[in-house]
Residue, then its C-alpha position, 0 to 999 in steps of 0.5 A: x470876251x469869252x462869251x463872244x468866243x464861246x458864241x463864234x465857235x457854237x456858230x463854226x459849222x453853221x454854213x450860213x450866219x441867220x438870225x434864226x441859228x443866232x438866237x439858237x446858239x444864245x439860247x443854247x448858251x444860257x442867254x434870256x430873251x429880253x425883248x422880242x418883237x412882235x411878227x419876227x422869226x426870232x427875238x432880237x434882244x438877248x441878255x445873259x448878267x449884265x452882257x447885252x446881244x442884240x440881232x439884227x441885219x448886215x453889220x458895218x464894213x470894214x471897221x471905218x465906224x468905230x473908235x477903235x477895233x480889233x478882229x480876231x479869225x475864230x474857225x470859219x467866223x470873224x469876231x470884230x470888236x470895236x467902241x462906237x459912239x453914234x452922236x457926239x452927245x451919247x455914250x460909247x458902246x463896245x460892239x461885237x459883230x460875228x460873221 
């Protein structure tokens, strides 16, 4: 959770949330690029011990989707984080989605 914090209050002052200053403010914190797409701006998956980040478009609504989930106001940035499972026969994932 600290790393997610650490991560909203890096992103504060950037006027617009892009992939681009995303993957600037993982790099900045210590985050390794682990897969990066071929043709894209940016890498789009990140990893730092055994903490996943993952880039990518518009996050869900209003929280509709998860299992459970809590968001929390951090400067001009709101950190949600919620679990999700996307079929009933795959395993539950925490999500954090910053905006």
């Amino acid at each position: 959770m600290d790393e997610l914090i650490a991560l909203a209050r890096d992103l504060a002052p950037e006027p617009r949330l892009t992939g681009e200053a995303l993957a600037a403010a993982l790099e900045r914190a210590g985050w390794s690029v682990l897969r990066a797409g071929t043709g894209t701006a940016f890498p789009r998956v990140w990893q730092k011990g055994a903490l996943r980040a993952g880039i990518q478009g518009d996050g869900p609504g209003d929280g509709l989707d998860y299992l459970h989930h809590r968001a929390w106001r951090l400067t001009n940035r709101t950190l949600l984080v919620g679990a999700i499972q996307h079929d009933n026969g795959l395993p539950v994932f925490v999500e954090a989605v910053i905006s």
